[in-house]
C-alpha positions as CSV (number, residue, x, y, z in Angstrom):
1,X,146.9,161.2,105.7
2,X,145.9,158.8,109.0
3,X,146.7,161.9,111.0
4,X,145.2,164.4,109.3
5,X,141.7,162.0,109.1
6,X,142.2,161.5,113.2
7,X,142.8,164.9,113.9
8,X,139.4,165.9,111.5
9,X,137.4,163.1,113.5
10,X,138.6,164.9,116.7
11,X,137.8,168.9,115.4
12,X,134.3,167.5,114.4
13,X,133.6,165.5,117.7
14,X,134.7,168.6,120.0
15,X,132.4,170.6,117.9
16,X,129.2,169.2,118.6
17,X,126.0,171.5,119.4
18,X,125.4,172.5,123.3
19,X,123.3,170.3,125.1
20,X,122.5,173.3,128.0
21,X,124.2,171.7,130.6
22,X,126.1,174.6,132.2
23,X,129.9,174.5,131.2
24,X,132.5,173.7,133.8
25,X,135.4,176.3,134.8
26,X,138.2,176.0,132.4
27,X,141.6,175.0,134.1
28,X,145.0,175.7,133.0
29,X,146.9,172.9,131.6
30,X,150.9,172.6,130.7
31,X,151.9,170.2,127.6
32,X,154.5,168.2,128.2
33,X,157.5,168.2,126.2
34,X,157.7,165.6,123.1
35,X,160.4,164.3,121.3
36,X,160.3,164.3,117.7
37,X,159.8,160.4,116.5
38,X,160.0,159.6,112.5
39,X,160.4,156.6,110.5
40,X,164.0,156.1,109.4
41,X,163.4,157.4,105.5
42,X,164.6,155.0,102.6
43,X,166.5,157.3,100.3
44,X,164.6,157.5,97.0
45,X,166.2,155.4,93.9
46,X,168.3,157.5,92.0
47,X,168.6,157.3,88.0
48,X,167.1,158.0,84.9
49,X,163.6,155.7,84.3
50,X,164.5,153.7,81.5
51,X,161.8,151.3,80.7
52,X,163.1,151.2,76.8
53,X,165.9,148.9,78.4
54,X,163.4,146.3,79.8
55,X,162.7,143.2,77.3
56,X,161.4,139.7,78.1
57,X,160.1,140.2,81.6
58,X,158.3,137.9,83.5
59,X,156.5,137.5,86.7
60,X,154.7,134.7,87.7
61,X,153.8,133.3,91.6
62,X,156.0,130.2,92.0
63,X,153.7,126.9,93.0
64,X,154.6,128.0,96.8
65,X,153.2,131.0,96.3
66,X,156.2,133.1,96.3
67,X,156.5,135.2,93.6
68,X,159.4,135.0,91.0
69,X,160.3,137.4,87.8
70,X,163.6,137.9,85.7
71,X,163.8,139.7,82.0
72,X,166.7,141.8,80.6
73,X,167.9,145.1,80.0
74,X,169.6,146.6,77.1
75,X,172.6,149.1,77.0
76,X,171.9,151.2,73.6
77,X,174.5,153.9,75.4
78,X,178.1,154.5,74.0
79,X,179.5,153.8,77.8
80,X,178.8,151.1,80.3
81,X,175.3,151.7,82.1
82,X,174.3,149.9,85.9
83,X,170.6,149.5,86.2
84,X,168.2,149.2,88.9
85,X,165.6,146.8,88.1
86,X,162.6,146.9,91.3
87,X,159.6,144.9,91.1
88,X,156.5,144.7,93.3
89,X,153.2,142.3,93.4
90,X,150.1,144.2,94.5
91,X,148.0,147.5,93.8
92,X,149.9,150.5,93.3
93,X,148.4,152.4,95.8
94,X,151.1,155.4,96.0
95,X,152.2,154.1,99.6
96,X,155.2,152.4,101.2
97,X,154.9,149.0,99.5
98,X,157.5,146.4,99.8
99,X,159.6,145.4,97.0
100,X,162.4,143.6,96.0
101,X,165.3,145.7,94.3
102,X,168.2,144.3,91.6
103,X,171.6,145.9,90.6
104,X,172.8,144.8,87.2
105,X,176.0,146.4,87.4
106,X,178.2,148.1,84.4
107,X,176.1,146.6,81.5
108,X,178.6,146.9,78.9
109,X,177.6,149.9,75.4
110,X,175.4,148.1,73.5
111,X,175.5,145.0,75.5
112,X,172.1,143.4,77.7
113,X,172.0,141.5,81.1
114,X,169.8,138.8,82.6
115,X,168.4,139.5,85.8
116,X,166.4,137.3,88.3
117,X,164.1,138.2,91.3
118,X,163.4,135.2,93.4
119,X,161.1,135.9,96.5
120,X,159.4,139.2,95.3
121,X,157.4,140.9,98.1
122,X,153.5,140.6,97.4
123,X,150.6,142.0,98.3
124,X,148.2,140.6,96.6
125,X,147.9,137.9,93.6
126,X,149.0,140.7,90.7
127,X,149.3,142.5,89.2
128,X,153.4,142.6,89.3
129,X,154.9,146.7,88.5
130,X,158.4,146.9,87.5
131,X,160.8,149.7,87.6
132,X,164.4,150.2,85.3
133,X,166.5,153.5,86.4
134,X,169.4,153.4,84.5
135,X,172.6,154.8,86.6
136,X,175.5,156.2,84.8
């Protein structure tokens, strides 16, 4: 989006009116070669949402200001269920936010699991979002 902004500011600035000044004689120009550089990708969580599992979450900022949560999630599956539980502190803006991801492995059917999140990545003083994929 930061790219496509620049490169609009740029279009826009090259396109301003004439000023009459005569126009000096165009000169041919190579482009050097680039190499390709992009951001190592995180691979996306995979799983079923299943925010039906989540009960008795919590997130509160610790008194040193780190941010803390825990709750628990509930197998109502016939077969044992791992879940991913990811929280982050801060507005939701649809970005590359930092947050702090939990495995709470093979939840046994009909069974639940505590989880704790000490030190969760914040942004901001709230609010906290929480995320539970369940991975079968």
């Amino acid at each position: 989006m930061r790219t496509l902004a620049v490169a609009l500011i740029l279009v826009l600035a090259g396109c301003g009116g004439g000023s009459g000044a005569p126009q000096a004689k165009a000169t041919k120009t190579t482009a050097a070669p680039t190499t390709a550089t992009t951001k190592p990708t995180v691979a996306p969580p995979t799983g079923t949402p299943a925010p039906e599992a989540l009960s008795k979450f919590r997130c509160d900022k610790g008194p040193k200001g780190t941010w803390n949560s825990s709750g628990y999630v509930a197998n109502e599956t016939k077969a044992k269920v791992t879940f991913q539980v990811t929280v982050y502190v801060g507005e939701a803006a649809g970005g590359e936010e930092k947050a702090k991801t939990r495995q709470v492995p093979n939840v046994a059917a009909g069974g639940s699991a505590r989880f704790v999140l000490n030190g969760v990545p914040a942004t901001a003083d709230g609010p906290c979002h929480v995320q539970v994929l369940a991975q079968r």
